[in-house]
C-alpha positions as CSV (number, residue, x, y, z in Angstrom):
1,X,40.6,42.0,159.4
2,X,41.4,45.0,161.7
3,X,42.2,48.3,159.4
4,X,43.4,51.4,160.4
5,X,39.6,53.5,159.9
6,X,40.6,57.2,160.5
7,X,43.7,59.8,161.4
8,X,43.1,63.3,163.2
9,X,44.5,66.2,161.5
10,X,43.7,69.5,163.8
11,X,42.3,72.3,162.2
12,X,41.6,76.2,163.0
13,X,37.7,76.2,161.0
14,X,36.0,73.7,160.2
15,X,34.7,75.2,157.0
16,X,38.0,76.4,155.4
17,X,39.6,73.0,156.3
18,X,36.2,71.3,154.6
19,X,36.8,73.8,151.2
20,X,40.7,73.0,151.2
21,X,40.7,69.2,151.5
22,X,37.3,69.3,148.7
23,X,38.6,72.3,146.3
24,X,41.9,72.0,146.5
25,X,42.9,68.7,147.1
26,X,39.8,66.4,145.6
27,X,38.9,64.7,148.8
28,X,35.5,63.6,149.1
29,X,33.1,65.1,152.5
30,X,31.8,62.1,153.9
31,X,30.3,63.1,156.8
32,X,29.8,66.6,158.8
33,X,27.4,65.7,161.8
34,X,26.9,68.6,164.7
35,X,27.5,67.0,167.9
36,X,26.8,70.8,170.2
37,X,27.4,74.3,169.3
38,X,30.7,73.8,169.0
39,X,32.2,70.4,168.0
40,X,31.3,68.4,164.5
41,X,32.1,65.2,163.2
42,X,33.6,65.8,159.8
43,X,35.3,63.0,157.8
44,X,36.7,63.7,154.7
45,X,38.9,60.8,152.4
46,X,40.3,60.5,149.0
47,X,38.1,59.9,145.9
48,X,37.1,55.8,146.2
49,X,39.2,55.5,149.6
50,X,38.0,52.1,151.1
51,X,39.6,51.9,154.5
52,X,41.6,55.4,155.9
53,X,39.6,58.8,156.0
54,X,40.8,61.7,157.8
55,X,39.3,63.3,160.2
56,X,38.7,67.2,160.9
57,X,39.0,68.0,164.2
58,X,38.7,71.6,165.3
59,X,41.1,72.9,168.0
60,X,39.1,73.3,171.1
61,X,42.1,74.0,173.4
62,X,44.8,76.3,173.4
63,X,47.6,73.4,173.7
64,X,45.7,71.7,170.4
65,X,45.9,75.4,169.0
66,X,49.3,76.1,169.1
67,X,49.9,72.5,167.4
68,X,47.6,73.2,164.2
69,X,50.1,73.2,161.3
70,X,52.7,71.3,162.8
71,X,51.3,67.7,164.5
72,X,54.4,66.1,163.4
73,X,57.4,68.3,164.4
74,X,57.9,69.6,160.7
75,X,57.9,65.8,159.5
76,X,55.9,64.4,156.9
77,X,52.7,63.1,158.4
78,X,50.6,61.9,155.8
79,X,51.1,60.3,152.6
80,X,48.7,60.5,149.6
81,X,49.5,57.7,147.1
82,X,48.5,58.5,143.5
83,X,48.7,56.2,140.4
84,X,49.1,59.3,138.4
85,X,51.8,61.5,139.9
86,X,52.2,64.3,136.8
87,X,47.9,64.5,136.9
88,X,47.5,64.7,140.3
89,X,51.0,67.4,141.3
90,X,49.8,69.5,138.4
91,X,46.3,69.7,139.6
92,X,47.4,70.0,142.8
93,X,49.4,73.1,141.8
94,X,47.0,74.6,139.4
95,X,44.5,74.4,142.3
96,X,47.1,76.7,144.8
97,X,49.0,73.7,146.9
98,X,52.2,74.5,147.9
99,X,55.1,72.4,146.8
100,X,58.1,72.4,149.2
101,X,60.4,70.6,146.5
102,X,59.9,69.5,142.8
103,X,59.4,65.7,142.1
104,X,61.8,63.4,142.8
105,X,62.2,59.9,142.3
106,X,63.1,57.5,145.1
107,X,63.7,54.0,145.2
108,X,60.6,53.2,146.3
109,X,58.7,55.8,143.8
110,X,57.8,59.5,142.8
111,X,57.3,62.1,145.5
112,X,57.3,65.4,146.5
113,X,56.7,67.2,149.9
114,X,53.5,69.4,149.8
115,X,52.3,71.4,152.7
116,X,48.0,71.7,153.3
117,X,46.5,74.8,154.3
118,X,47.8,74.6,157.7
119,X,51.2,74.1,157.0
120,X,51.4,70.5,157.9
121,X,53.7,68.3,155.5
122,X,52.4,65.2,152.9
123,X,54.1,63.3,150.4
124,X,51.8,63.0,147.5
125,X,53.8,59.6,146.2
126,X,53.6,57.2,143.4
127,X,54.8,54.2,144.7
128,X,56.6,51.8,141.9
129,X,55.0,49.0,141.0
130,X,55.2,45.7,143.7
């Protein structure tokens, strides 16, 4: 069955984006292959993620440079699901991430806006029960 296997997020450093996504948020670094001086392959995904990952791109131009921190025109882009919303938003927020609003719940679960070290807007979401 065809699965959606990674998303580009643009980033200024490789290195700080690697630190933020593993310190901060608890992703896991699956891969960081040099491709030339310049350019790596650097996937990182949620602890036990089995299909989406993310991966690290570093700007290379200055168009992709002026769009680091805001891919999505100040919309939530990405959305981190959680089956424990109060662990996971007070980790988050022990760890330094930046809440936009406090939780609120929603029809379709718990959320709130958070923004990564770019800037760039997530839900972290607990979705209710199907």
């Amino acid at each position: 069955m065809p699965h959606l296997g990674l998303v580009t997020i643009v980033v200024r450093d490789y290195d700080e984006a690697i630190a933020f996504y593993q310190d901060v948020l608890g992703f896991e670094l699956l891969e960081d292959t040099r491709i030339d001086d310049r350019k790596r392959w650097v996937v990182v995904a949620p602890p036990g993620a089995r299909e989406t990952a993310v991966l690290l791109a570093r700007a290379a131009t200055g168009e992709q440079e002026a769009r680091v921190g805001d891919q999505t025109g100040c919309r939530v882009g990405w959305f981190l699901y959680t089956d424990a919303f109060e662990r996971d938003y007070a980790r988050m927020r022990a760890a330094g991430v930046r809440f936009d609003e406090a939780p609120r719940h929603e029809p379709y679960g718990t959320v709130a806006v958070f923004r990564d070290l770019y800037g760039n807007r997530w839900d972290l979401i607990a979705p209710l029960p199907s």
